[in-house]
N, CA, C and O atoms as a Maestro MAE file, in Angstrom:
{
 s_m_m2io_version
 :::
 2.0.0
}

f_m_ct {
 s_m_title
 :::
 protein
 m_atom[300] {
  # First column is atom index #
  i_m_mmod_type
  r_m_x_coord
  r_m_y_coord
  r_m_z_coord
  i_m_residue_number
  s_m_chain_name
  s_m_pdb_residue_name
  s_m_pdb_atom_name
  i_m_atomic_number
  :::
  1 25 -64.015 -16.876 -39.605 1 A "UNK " " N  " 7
  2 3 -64.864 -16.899 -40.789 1 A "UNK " " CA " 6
  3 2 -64.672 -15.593 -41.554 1 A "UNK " " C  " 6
  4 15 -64.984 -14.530 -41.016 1 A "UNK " " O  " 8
  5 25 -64.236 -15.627 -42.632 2 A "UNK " " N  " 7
  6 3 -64.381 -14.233 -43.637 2 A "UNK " " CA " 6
  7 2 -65.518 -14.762 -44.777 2 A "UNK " " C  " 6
  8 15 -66.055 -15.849 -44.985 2 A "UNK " " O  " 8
  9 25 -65.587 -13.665 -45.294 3 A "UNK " " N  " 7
  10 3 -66.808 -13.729 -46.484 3 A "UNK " " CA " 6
  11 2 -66.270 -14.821 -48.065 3 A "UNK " " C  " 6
  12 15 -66.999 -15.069 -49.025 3 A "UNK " " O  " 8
  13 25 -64.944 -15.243 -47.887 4 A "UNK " " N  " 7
  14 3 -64.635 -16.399 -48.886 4 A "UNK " " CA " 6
  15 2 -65.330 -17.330 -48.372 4 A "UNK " " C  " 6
  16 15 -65.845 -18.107 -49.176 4 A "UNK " " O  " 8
  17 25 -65.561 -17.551 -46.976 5 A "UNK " " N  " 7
  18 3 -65.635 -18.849 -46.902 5 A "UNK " " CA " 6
  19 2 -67.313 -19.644 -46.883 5 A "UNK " " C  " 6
  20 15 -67.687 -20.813 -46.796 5 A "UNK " " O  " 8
  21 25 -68.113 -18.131 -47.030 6 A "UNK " " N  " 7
  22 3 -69.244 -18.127 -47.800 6 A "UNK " " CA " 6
  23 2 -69.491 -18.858 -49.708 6 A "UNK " " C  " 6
  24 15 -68.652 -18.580 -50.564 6 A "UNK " " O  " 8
  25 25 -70.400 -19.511 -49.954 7 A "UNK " " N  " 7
  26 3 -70.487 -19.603 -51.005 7 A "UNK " " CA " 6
  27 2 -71.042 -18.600 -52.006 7 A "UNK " " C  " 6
  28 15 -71.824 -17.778 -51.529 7 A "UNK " " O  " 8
  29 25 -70.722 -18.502 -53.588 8 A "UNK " " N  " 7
  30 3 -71.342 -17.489 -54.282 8 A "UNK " " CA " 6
  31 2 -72.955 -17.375 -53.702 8 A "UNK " " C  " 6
  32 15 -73.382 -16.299 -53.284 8 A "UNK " " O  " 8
  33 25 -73.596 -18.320 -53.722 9 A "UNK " " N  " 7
  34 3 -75.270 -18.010 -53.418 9 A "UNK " " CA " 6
  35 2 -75.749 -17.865 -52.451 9 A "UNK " " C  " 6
  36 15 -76.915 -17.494 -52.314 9 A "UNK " " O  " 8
  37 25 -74.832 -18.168 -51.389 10 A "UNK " " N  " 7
  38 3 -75.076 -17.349 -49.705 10 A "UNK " " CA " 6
  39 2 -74.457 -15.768 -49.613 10 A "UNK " " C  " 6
  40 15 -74.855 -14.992 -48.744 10 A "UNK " " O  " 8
  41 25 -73.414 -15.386 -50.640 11 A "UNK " " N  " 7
  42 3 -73.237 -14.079 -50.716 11 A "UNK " " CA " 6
  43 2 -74.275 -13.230 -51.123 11 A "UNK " " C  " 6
  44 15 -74.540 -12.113 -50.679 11 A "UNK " " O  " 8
  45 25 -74.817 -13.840 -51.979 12 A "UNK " " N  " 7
  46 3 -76.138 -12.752 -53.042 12 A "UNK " " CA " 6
  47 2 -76.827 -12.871 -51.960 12 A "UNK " " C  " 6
  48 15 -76.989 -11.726 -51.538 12 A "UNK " " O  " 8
  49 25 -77.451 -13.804 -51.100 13 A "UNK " " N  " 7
  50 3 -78.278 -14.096 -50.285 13 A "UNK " " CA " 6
  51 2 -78.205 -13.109 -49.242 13 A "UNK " " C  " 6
  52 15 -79.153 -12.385 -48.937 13 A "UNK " " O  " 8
  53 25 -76.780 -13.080 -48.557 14 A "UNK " " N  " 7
  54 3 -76.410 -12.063 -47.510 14 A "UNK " " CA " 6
  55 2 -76.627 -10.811 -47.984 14 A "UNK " " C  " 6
  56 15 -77.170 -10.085 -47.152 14 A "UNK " " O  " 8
  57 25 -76.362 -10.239 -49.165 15 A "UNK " " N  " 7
  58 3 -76.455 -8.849 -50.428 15 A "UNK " " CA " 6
  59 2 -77.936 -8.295 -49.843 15 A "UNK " " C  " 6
  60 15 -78.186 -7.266 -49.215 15 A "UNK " " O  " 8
  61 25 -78.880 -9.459 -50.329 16 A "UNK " " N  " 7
  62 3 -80.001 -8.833 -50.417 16 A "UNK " " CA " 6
  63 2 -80.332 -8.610 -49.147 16 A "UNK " " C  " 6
  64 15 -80.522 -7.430 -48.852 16 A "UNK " " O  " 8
  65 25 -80.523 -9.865 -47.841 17 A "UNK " " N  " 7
  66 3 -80.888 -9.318 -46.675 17 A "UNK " " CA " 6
  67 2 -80.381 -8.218 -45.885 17 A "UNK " " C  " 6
  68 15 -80.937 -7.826 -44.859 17 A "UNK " " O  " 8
  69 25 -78.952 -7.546 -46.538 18 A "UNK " " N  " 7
  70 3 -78.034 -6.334 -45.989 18 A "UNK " " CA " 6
  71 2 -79.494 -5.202 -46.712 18 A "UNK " " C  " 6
  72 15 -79.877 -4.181 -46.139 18 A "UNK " " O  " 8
  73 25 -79.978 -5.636 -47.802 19 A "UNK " " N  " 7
  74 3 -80.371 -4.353 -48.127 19 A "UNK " " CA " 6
  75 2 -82.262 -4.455 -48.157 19 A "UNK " " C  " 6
  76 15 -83.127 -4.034 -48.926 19 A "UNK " " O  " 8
  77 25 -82.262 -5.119 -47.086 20 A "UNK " " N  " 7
  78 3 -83.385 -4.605 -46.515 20 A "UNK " " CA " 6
  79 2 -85.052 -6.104 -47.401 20 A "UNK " " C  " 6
  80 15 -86.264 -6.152 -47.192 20 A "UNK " " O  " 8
  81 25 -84.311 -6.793 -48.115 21 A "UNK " " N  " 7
  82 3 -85.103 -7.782 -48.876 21 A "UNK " " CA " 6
  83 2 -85.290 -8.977 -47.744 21 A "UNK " " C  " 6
  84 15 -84.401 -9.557 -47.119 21 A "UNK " " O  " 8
  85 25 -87.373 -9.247 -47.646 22 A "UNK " " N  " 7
  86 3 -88.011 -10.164 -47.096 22 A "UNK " " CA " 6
  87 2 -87.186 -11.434 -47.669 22 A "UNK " " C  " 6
  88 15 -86.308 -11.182 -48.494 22 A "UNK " " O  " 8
  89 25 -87.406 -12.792 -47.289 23 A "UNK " " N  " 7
  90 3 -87.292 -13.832 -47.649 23 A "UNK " " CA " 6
  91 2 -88.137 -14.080 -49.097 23 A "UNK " " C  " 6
  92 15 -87.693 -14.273 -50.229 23 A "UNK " " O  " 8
  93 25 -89.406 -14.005 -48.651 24 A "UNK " " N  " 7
  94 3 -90.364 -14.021 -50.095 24 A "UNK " " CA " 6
  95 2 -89.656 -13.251 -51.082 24 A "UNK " " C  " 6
  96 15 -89.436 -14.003 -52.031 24 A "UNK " " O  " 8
  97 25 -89.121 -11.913 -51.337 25 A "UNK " " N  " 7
  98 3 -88.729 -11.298 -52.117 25 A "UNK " " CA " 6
  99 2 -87.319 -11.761 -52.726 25 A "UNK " " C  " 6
  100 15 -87.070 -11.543 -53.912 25 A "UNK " " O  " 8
  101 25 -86.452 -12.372 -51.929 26 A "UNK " " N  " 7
  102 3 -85.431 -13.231 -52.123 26 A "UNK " " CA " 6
  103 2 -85.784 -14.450 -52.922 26 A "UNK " " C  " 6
  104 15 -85.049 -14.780 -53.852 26 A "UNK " " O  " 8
  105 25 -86.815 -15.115 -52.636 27 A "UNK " " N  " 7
  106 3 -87.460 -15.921 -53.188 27 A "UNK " " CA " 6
  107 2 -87.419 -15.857 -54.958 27 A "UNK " " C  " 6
  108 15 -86.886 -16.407 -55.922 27 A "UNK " " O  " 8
  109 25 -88.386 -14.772 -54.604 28 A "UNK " " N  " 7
  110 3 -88.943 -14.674 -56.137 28 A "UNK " " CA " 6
  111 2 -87.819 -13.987 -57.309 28 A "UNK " " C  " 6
  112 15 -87.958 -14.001 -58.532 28 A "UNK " " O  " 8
  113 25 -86.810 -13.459 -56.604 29 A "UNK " " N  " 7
  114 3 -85.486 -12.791 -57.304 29 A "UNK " " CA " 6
  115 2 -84.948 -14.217 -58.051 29 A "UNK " " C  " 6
  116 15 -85.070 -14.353 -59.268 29 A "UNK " " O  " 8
  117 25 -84.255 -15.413 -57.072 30 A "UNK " " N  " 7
  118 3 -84.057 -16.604 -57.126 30 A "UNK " " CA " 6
  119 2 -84.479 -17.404 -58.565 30 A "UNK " " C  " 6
  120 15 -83.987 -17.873 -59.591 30 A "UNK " " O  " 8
  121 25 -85.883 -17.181 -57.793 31 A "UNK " " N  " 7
  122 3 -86.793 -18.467 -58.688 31 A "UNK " " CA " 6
  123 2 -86.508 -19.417 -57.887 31 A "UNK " " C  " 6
  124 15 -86.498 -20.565 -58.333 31 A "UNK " " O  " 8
  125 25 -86.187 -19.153 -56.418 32 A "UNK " " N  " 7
  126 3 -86.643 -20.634 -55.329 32 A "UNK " " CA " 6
  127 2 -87.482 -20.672 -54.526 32 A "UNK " " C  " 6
  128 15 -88.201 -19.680 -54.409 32 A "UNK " " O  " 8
  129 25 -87.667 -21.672 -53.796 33 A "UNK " " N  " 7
  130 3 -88.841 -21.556 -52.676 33 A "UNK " " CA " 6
  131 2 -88.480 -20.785 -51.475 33 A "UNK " " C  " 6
  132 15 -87.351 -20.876 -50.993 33 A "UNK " " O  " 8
  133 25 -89.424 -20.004 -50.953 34 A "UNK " " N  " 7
  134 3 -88.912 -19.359 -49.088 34 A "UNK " " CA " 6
  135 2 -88.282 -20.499 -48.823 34 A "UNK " " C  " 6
  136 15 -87.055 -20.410 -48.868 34 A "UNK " " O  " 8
  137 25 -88.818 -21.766 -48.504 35 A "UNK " " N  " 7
  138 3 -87.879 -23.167 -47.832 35 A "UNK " " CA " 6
  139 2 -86.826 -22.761 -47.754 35 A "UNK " " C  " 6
  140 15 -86.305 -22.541 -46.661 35 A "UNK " " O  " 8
  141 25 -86.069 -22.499 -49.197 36 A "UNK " " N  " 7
  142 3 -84.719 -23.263 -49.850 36 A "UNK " " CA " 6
  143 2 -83.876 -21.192 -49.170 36 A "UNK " " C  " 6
  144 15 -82.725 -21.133 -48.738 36 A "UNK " " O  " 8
  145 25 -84.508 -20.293 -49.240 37 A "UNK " " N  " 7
  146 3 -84.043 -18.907 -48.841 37 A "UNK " " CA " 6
  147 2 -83.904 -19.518 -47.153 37 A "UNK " " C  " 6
  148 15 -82.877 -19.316 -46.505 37 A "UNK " " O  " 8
  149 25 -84.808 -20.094 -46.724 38 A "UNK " " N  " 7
  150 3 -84.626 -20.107 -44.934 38 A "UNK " " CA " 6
  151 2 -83.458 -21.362 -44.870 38 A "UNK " " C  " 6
  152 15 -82.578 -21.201 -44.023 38 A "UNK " " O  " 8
  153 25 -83.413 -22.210 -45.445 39 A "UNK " " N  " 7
  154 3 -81.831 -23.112 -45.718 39 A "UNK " " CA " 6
  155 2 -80.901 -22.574 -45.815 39 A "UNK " " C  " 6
  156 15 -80.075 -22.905 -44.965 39 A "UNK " " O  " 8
  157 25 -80.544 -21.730 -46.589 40 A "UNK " " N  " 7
  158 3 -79.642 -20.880 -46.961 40 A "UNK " " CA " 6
  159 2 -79.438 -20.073 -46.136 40 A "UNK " " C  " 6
  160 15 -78.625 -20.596 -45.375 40 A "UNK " " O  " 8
  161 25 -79.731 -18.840 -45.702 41 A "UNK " " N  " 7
  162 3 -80.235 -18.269 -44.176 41 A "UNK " " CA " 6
  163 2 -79.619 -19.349 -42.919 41 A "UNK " " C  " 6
  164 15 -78.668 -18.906 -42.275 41 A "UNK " " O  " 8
  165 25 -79.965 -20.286 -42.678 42 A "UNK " " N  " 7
  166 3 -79.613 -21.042 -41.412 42 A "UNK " " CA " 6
  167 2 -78.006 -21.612 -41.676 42 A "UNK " " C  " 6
  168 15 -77.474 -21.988 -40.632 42 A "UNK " " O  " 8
  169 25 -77.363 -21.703 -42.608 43 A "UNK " " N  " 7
  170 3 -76.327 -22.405 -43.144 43 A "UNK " " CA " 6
  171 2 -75.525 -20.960 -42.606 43 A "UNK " " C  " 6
  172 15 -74.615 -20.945 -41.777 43 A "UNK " " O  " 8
  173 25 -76.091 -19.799 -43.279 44 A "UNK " " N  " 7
  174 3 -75.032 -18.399 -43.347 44 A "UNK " " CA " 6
  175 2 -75.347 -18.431 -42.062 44 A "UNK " " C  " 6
  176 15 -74.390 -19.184 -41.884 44 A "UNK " " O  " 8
  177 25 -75.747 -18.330 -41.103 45 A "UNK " " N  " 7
  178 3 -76.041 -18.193 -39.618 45 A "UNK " " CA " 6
  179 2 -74.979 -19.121 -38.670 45 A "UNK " " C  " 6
  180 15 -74.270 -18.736 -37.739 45 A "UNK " " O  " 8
  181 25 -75.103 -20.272 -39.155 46 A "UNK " " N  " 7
  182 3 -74.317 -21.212 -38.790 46 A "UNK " " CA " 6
  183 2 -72.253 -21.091 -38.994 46 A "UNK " " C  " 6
  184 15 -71.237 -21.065 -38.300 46 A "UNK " " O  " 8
  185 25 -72.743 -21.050 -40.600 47 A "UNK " " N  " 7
  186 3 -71.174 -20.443 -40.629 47 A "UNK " " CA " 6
  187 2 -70.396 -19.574 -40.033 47 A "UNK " " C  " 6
  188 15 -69.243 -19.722 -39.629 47 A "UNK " " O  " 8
  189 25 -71.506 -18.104 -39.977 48 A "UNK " " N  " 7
  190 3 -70.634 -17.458 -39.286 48 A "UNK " " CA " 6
  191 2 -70.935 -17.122 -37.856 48 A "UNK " " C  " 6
  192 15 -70.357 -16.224 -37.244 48 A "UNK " " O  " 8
  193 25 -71.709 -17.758 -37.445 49 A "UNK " " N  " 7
  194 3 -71.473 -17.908 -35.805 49 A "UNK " " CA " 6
  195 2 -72.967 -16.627 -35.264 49 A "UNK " " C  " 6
  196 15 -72.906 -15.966 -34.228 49 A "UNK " " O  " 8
  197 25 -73.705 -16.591 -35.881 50 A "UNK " " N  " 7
  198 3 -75.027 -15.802 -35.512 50 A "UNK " " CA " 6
  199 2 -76.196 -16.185 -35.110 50 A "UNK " " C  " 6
  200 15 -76.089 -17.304 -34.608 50 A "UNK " " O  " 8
  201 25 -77.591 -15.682 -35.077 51 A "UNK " " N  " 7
  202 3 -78.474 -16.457 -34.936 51 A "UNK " " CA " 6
  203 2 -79.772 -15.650 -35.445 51 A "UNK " " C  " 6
  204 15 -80.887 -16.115 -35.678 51 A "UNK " " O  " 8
  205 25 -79.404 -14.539 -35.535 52 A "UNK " " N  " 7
  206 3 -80.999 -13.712 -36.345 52 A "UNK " " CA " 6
  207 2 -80.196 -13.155 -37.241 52 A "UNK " " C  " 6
  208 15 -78.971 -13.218 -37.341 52 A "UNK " " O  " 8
  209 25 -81.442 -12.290 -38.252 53 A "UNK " " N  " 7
  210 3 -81.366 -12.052 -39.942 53 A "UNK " " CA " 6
  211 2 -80.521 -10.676 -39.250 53 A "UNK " " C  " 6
  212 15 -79.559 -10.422 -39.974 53 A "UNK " " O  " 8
  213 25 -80.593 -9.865 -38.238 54 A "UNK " " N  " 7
  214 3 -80.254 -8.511 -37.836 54 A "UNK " " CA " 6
  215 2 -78.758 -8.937 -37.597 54 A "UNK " " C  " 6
  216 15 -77.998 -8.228 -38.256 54 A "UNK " " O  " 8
  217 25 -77.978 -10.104 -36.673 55 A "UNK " " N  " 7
  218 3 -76.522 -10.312 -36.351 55 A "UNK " " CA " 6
  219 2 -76.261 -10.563 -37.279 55 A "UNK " " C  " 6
  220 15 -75.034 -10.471 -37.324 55 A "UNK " " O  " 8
  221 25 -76.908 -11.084 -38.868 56 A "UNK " " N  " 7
  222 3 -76.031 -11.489 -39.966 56 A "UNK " " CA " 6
  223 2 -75.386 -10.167 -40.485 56 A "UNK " " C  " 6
  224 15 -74.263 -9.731 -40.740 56 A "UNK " " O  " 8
  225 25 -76.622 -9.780 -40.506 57 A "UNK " " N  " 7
  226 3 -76.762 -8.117 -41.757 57 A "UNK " " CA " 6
  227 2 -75.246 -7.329 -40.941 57 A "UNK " " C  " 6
  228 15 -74.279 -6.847 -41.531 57 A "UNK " " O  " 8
  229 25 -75.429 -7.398 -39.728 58 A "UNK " " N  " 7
  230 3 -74.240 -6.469 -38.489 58 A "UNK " " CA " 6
  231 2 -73.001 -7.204 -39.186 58 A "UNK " " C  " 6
  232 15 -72.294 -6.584 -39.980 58 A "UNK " " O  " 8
  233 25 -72.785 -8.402 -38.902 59 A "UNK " " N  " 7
  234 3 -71.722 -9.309 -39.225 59 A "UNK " " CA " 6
  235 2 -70.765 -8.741 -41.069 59 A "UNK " " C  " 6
  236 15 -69.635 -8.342 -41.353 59 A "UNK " " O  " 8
  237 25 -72.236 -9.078 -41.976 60 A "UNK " " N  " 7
  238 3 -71.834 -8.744 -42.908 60 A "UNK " " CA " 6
  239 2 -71.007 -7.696 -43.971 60 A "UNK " " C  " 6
  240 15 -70.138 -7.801 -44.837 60 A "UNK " " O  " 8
  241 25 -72.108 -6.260 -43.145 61 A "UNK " " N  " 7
  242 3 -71.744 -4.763 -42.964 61 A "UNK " " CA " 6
  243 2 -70.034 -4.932 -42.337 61 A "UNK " " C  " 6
  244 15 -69.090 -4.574 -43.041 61 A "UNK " " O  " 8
  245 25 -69.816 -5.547 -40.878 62 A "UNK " " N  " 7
  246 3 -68.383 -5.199 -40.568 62 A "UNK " " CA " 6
  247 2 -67.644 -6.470 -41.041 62 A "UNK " " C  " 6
  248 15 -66.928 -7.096 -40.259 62 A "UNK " " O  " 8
  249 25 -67.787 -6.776 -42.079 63 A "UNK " " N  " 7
  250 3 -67.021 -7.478 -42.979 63 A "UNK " " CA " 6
  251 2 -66.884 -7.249 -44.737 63 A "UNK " " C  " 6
  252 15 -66.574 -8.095 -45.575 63 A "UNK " " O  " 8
  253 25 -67.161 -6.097 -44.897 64 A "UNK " " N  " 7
  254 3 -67.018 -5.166 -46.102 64 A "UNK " " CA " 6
  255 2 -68.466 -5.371 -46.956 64 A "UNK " " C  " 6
  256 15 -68.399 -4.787 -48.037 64 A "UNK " " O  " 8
  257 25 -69.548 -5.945 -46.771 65 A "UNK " " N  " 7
  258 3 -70.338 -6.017 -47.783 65 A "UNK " " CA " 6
  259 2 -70.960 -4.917 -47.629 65 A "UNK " " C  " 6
  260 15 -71.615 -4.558 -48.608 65 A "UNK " " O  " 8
  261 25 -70.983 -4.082 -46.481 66 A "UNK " " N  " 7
  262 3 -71.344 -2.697 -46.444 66 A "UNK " " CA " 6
  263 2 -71.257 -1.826 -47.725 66 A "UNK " " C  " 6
  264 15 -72.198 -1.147 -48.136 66 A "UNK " " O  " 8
  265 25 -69.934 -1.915 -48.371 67 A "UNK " " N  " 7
  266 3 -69.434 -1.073 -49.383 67 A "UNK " " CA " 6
  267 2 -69.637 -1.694 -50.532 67 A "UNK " " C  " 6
  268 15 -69.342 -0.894 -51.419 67 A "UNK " " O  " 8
  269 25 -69.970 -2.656 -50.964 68 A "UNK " " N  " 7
  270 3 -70.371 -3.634 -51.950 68 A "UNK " " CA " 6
  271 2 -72.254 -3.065 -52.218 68 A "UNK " " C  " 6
  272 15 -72.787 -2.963 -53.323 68 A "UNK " " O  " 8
  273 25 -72.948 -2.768 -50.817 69 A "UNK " " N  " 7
  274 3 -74.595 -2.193 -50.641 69 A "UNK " " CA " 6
  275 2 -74.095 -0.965 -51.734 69 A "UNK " " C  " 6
  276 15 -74.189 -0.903 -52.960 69 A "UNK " " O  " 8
  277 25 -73.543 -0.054 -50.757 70 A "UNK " " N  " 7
  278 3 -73.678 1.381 -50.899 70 A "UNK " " CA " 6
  279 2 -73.259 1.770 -52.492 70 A "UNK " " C  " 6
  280 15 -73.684 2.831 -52.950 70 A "UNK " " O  " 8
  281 25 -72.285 0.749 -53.453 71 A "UNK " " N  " 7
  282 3 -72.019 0.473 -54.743 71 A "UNK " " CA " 6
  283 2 -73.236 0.635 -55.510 71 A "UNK " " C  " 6
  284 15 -73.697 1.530 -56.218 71 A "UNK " " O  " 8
  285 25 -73.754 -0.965 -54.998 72 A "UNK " " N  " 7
  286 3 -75.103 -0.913 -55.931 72 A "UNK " " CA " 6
  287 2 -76.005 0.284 -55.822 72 A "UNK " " C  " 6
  288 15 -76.570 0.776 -56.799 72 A "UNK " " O  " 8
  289 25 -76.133 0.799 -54.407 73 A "UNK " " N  " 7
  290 3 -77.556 1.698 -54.497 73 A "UNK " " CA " 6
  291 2 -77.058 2.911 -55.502 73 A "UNK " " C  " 6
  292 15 -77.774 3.507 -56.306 73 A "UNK " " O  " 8
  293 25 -75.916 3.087 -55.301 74 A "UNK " " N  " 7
  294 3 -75.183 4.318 -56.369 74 A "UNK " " CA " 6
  295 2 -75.673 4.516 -57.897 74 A "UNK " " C  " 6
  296 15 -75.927 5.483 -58.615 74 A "UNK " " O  " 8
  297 25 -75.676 2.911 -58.047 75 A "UNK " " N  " 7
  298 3 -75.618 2.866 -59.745 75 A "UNK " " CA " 6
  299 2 -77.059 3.353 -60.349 75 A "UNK " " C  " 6
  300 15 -77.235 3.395 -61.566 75 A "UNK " " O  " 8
  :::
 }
 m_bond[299] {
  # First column is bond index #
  i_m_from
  i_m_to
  i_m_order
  :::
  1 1 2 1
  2 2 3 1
  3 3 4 2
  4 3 5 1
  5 5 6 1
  6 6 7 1
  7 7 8 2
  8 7 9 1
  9 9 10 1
  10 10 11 1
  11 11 12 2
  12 11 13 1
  13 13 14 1
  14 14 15 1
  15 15 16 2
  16 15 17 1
  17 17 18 1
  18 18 19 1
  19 19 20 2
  20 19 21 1
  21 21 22 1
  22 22 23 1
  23 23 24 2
  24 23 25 1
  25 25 26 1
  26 26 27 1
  27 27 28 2
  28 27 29 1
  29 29 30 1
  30 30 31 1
  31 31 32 2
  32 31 33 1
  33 33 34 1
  34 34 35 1
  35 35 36 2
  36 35 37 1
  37 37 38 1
  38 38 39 1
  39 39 40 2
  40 39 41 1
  41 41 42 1
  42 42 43 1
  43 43 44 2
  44 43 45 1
  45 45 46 1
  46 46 47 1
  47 47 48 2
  48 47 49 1
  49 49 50 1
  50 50 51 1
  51 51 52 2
  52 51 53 1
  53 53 54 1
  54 54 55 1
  55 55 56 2
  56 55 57 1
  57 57 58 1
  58 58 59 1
  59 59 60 2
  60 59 61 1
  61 61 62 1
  62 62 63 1
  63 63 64 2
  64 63 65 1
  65 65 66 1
  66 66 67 1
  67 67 68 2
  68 67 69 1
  69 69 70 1
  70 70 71 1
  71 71 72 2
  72 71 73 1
  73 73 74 1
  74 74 75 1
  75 75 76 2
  76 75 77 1
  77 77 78 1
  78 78 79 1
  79 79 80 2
  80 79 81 1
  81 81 82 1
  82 82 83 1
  83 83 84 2
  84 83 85 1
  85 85 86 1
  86 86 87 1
  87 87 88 2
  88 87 89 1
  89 89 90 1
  90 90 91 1
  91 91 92 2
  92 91 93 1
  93 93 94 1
  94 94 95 1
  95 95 96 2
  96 95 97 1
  97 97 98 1
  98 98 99 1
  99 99 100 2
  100 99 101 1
  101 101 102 1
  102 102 103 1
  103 103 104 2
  104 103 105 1
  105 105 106 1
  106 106 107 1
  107 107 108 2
  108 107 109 1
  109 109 110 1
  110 110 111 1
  111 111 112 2
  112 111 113 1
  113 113 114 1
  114 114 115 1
  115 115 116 2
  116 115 117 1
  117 117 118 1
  118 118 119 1
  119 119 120 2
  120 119 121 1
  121 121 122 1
  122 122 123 1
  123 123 124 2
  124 123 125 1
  125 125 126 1
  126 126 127 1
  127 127 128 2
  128 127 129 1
  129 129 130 1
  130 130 131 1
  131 131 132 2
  132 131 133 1
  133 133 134 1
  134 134 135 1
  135 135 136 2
  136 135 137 1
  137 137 138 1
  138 138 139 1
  139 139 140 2
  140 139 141 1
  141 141 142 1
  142 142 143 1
  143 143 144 2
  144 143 145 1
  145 145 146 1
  146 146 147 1
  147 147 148 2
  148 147 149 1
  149 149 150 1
  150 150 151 1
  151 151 152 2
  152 151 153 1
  153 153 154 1
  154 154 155 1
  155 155 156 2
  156 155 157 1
  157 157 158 1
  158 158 159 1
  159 159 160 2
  160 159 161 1
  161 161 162 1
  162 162 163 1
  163 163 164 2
  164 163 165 1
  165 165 166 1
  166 166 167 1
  167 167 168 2
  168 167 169 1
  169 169 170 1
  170 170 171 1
  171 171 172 2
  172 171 173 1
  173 173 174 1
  174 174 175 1
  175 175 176 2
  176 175 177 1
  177 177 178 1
  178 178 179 1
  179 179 180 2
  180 179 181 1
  181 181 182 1
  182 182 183 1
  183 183 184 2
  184 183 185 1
  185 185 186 1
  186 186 187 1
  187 187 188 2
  188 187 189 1
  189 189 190 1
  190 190 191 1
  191 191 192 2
  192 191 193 1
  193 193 194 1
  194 194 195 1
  195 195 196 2
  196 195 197 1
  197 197 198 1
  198 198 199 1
  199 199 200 2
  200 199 201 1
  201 201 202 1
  202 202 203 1
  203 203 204 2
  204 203 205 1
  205 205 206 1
  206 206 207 1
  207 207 208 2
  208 207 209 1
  209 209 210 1
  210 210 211 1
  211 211 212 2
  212 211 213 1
  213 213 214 1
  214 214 215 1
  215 215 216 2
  216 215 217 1
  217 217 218 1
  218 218 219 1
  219 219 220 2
  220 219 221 1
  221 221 222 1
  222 222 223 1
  223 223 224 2
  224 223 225 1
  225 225 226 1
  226 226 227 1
  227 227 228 2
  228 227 229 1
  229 229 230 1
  230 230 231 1
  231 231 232 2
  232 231 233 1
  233 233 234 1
  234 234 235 1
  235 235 236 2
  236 235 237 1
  237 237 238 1
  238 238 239 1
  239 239 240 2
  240 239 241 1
  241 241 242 1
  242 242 243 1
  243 243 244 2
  244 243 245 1
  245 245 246 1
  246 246 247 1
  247 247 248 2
  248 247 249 1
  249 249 250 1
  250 250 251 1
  251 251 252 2
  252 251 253 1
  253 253 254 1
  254 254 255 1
  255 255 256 2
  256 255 257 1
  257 257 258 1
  258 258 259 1
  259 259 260 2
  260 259 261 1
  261 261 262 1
  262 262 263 1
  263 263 264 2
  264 263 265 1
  265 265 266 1
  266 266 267 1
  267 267 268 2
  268 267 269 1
  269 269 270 1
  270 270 271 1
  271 271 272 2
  272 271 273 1
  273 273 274 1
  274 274 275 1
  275 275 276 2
  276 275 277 1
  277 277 278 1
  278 278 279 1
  279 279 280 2
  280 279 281 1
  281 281 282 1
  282 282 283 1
  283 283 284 2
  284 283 285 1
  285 285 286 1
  286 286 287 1
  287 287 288 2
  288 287 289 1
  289 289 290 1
  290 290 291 1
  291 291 292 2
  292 291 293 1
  293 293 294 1
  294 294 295 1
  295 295 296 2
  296 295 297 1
  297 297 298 1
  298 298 299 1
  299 299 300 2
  :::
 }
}
């Protein structure tokens, strides 16, 4: 699994939970329901072979979105 094989809205999704954003707060960024954030969440879990919000964030970080975080907080 690499991070292509994520979709655009499970990437933003992964973005925010790397940087420290509740579900609710994901939510309301969205304009979707927690539901549809914990769907999304279980799909990225699934894909890449994890099972909590902490092995994604690990996963994600050693798959470059680390440097994609540390970008934004820059700006």
């Amino acid at each position: 699994m690499i991070l292509s094989d994520l979709t655009p809205r499970e990437l933003e999704i992964l973005q925010l939970v790397i940087s420290g954003r509740t579900n609710k707060a994901i939510a309301a960024e969205f304009y979707i329901s927690e539901k549809t954030v914990e769907y999304h969440l279980d799909r990225i879990y699934t894909k890449i072979g994890v099972r909590t919000r902490l092995m994604a964030g690990v996963w994600a970080i050693r798959h470059g979105m680390g440097d994609e975080l540390g970008k934004s907080l820059v700006r």
